[in-house]
N, C-alpha and C positions, 0 to 999 in steps of 0.2 A: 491398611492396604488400599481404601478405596482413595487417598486424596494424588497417589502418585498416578493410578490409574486415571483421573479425571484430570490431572497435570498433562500427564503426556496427551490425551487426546484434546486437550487445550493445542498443545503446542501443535498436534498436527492439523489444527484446523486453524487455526494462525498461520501456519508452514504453507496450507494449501491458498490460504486468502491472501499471502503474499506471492505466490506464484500466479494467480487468477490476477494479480495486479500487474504483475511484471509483465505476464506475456504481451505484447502488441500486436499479436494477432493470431484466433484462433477458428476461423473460416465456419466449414461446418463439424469440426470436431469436438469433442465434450470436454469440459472445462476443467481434467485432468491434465490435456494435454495442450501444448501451443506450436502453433505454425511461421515462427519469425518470418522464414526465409520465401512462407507463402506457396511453396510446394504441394499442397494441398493433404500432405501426411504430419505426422506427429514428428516433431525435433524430438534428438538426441537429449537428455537430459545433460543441462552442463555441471549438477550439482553430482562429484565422481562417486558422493555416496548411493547413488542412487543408481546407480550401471550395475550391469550382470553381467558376469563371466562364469559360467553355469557348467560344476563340475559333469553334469550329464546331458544332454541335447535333449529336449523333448520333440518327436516331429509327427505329424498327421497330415492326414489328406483328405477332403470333402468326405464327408459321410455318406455311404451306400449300406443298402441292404444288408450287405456282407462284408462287414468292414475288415474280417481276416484272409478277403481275397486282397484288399491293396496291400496289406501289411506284408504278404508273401512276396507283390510283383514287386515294391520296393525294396525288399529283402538284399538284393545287391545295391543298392543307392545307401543304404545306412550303414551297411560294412562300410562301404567306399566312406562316408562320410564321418565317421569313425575314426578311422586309420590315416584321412585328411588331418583331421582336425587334435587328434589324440584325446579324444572325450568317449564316453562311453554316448549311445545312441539311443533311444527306444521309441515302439512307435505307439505313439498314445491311442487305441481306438475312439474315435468319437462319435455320437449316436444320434447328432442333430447339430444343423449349421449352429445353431444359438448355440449350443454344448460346446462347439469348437470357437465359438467368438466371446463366450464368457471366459472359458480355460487361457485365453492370450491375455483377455482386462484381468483377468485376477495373479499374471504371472507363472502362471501351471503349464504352459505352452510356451518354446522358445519362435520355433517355425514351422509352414503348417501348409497345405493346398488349402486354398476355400471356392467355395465356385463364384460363379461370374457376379452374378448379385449379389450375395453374401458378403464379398472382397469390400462391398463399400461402407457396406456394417462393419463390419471387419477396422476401416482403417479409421470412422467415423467416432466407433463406440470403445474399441479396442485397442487401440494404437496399433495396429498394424501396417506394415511398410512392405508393400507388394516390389519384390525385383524380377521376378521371372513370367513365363508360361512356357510352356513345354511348346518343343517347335521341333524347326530342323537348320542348318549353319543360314538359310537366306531369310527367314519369319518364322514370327509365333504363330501358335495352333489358332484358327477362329473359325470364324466367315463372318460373309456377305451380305447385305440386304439386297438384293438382286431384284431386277422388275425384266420378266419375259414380255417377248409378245413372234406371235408366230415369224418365219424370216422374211416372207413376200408380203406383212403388213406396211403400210404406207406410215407408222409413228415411227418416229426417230428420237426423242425426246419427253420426256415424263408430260412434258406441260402439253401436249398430245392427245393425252387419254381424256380431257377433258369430255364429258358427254357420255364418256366411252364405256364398257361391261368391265370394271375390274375385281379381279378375287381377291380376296382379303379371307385367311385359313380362317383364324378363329378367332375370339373378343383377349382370348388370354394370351395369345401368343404375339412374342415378343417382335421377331422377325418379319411374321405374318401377319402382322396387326398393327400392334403399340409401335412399331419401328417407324413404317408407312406414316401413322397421325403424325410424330413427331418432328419424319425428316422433309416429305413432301412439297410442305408448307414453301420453304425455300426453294423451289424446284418449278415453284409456279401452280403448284396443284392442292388443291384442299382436299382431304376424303372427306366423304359423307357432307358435300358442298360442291364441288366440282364435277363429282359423280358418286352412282349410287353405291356405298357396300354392298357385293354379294360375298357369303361368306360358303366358301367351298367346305369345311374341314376340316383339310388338312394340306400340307404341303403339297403331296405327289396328284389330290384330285384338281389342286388349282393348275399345276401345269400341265396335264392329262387333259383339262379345261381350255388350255388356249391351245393346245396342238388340234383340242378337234373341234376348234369355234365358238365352246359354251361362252367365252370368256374373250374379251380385245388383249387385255393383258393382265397377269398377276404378280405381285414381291410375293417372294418367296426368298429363301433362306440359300447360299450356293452351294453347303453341302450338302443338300438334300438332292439338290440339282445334279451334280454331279457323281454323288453317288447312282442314280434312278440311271444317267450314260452309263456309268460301268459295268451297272447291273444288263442292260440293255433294254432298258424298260421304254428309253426313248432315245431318239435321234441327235445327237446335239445340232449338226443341220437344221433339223428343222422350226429349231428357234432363234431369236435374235437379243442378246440382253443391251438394254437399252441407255440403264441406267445402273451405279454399281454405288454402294455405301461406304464408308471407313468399316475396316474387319473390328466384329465383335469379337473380343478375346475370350477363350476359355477358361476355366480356373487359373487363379494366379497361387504362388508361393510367395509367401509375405513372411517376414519375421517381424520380431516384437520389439519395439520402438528403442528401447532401455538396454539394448544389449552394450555391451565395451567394446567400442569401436576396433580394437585391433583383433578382438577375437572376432565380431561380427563381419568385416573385412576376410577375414582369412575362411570364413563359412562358406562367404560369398562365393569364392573363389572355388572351392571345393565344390560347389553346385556347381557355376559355369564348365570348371573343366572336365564334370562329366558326362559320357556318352555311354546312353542304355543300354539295355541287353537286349538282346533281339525280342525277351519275351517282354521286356518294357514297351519297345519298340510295336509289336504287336496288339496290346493291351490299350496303347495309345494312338493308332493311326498313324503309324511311320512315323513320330515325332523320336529325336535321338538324345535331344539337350533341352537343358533351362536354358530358354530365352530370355534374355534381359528388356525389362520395360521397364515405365515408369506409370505411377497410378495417373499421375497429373495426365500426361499425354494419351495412351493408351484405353482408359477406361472413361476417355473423354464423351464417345458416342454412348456410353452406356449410363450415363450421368444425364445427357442432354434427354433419350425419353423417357426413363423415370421422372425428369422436370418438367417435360411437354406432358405427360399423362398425369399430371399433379402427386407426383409421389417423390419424398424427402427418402433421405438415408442418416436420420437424425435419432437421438434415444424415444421420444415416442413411435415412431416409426417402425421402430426397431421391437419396440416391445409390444405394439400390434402384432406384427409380421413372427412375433417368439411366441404367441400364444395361437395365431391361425396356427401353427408348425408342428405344436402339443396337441391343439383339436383334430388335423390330420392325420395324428400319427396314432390317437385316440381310436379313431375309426376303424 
């Protein structure tokens, strides 16, 4: 028994060392998979042994605390996609981004939410191919990197504040921080060079901060911004946004690289043409549909300050980021 066994895994490491040959271009994805067309996702496997047409759907959504509360709001989306597709559906719960990025590398996941950061691990380590974010018929769900400054201030432009009191929320936040160092630069302005970090917090104290002087101006995040109007917590009057960023997207829905084109096609489809329930629609901030994007395009700003902050979305990266995840979750 053992020489058929060591035959075949001969041949599949042969198999793999001739596709690690063939591809002509594999970007920053792991050497499973290849990029010919340089789209920055995993190709379609052309070898038709190797396609899934998968008598059951497996689908999940980023992991929360309570991962039997998405499975319930979805509960109409998997009917629907069921009775779409004529497959049976179910929803896998998953109990950690790595949990839901291993389950798509190893085949146990067909399609799935991953969140923002994740998505790139995601398509990196696991062949995943992001098409959507939940939206409404004009955009996907995001925001902003937004820079206030009171409305009777005399800046009109980022490269302005030079000199100037700017709030920057916290060292870990993405918007509030890492977004500023990365995008700035181009803008004319260096942080922590052109002027000093003051770090307010949080969101609502750095704009709270320029309405009552602490601050010349603060980035902040736009829906924090416009939630805090709604709320009435502040005046939109009496600010001026001066400068505005490409929207950072929320969780994407990606499927798994390997699917068979006419069934993957005909999924696709089944997700765009539906429109939520209202308790969808609530659960998500008026968003109604799957938005169509692309990783290339789309997750473009979220690529460049992971880059600017020296941070990969590569397998060691990844298996950093999978063990702080376990130590956290330890705690």
């Amino acid at each position: 028994m053992r020489m058929p066994i060591i035959a075949a895994a001969l041949v599949a490491a042969l198999s793999g060392a001739a596709q690690a040959q063939s591809c002509p271009h594999r970007g920053d994805l792991d050497t499973q998979y290849c990029d010919a067309n340089r789209d920055m996702v995993a190709d379609t496997p052309t070898d038709p042994a190797r396609l899934k047409n998968p008598s059951t759907i497996v689908f999940t959504y980023t992991p929360v605390e309570d991962p039997a509360v998405y499975e319930n709001i979805f509960k109409p989306f998997t009917t629907h996609l069921a009775a779409c597709t004529g497959k049976r559906v179910v929803f896998f719960q998953v109990q950690s981004n790595a949990a839901e990025i291993e389950a798509m590398r190893s085949g146990r996941l067909h399609v799935g939410g991953f969140s923002t950061g994740p998505t790139a691990f995601a398509v990196n380590i696991a062949g995943a191919v992001p098409f959507a974010v939940k939206g409404t018929e004009k955009e996907f769900q995001g925001y902003n990197l937004i820079v206030v400054v009171k409305k009777d201030s005399p800046f009109q432009k980022i490269a302005d504040l030079k000199g100037k009191k700017v709030a920057h929320t916290s060292p870990s936040s993405n918007s509030g921080h890492m977004a500023p160092i990365a995008l700035f630069p181009k803008e004319g302005l260096t942080p922590d060079k052109d002027y000093k970090i003051l770090f307010s917090g949080k969101h609502d104290q750095s704009i709270l901060g320029v309405r009552s002087g602490d601050y010349d101006a603060a980035p902040v995040a736009s829906d924090v911004f416009h939630r805090m109007v709604t709320r009435g917590q502040i005046k939109e009057d009496d600010f001026r946004i001066i400068w505005r960023s490409a929207k950072f997207p929320t969780s994407s829905f990606a499927y798994a690289h390997d699917l068979e084109p006419k069934f993957r096609d005909q999924m696709l489809k089944c997700f765009y043409d539906y429109r939520f329930t209202a308790e969808m629609q609530k659960a998500f901030d008026g968003a109604d549909r799957f938005f169509p994007v692309t990783y290339q395009k789309d997750w473009g700003i979220v690529r460049q300050v992971a880059e600017s902050g020296g941070e990969s979305f590569n397998k060691a990266a990844y298996e950093k980021e999978t063990a702080r995840e376990a130590a956290a979750k330890k705690k």
